[in-house]
N, C-alpha and C positions, 0 to 999 in steps of 0.2 A: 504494500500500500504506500502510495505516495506523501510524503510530510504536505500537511496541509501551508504551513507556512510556507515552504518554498514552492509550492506549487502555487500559494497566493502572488507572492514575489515574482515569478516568472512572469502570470498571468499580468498583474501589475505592470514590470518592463517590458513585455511583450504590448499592452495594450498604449506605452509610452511611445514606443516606437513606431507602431502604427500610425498614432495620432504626428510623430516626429516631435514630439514634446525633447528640447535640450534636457541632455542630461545635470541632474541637480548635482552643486554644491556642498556636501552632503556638514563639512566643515563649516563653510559661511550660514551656512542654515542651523548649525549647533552656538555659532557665532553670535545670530540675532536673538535666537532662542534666548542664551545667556543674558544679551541686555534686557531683553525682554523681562528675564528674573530680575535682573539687577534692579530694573526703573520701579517691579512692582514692590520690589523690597523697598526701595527708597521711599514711596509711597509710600508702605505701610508705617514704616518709621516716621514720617512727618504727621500719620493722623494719630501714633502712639503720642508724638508729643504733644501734639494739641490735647490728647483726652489728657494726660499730666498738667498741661498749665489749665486746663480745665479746674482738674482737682484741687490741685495748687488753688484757684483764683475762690472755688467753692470754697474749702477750709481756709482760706481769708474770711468771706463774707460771714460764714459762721461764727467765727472766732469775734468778731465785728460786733454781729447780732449779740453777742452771749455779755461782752463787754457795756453794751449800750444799755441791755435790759439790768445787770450788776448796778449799775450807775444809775439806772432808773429807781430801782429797789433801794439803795443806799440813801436816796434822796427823798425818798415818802413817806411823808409824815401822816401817820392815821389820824383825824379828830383834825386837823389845819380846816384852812378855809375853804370852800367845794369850789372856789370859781377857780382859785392856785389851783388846786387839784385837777380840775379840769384840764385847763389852761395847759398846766405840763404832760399829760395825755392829749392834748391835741399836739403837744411839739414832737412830741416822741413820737407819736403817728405820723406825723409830717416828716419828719424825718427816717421815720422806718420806709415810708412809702417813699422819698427821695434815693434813698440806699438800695432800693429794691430794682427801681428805676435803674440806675446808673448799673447795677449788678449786672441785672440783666441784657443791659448793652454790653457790658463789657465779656459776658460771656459769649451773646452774640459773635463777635467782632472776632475774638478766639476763635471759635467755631469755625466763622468762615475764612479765617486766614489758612487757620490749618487744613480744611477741604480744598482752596484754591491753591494752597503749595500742591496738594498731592495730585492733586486734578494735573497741574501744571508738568510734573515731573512725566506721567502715562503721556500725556500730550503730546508732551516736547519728542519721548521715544516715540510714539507713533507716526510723527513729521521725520525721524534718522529713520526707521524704519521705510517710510515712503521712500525717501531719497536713497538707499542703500536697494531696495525694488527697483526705481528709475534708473538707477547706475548703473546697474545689473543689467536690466533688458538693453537699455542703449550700446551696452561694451557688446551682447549680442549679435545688435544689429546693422 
């Protein structure tokens, strides 16, 4: 019985030849392949870090909140005046809700820096990838 794989193989260059398809690169094609790893590695590591300064900027804002509300609690007097009292629950809201604001741009802004690096890297290799394809068929032809 025949090995199915070489029998694929034959079949395969056989139906290469037919069509007169040039024969492949087999080197330059383990070539691209590589950058291809390379770029999505490099990718990956750029959205690793974004999800770090991520973390990073989250356990700021935390750390922030927990200090604010310490300082809220140190300063309240039970039995004082309601309108004081008030008054400093509407600043402390106003300023939770200004912190929250600003946080959340600021994680925003993270976010899409670190997707547009990574974006950018695939990109970039798939424009060397074109041109090293154009290069190729033009030396062909």
């Amino acid at each position: 019985m025949a090995d199915p794989a070489q029998s694929f193989t034959d079949m395969f260059k056989n139906f290469g030849e037919q069509l007169k398809v040039p024969p492949f690169d087999m080197t330059k094609i383990m070539e691209q392949h590589q950058k291809n790893l390379e770029a999505m590695t490099k990718s990956w590591q750029a959205m690793a870090e974004g999800a770090s300064g991520i973390a990073h900027k989250q356990k700021e804002i935390f750390e922030a909140a927990m200090k604010d509300m310490a300082e809220m609690a140190q300063s309240y007097k039970p039995g004082g005046n309601p309108q004081e009292v008030m008054a400093k629950q509407a600043e402390f809201a106003r300023k939770a809700m200004e912190a929250a604001i600003a946080n959340t741009r600021d994680i925003a802004e993270l976010v899409q820096k670190s997707s547009t690096e990574a974006f950018k890297i695939v990109q970039d290799r798939m424009k060397e990838s074109y041109e090293e394809i154009r290069t190729s068929v033009e030396k062909k032809s």
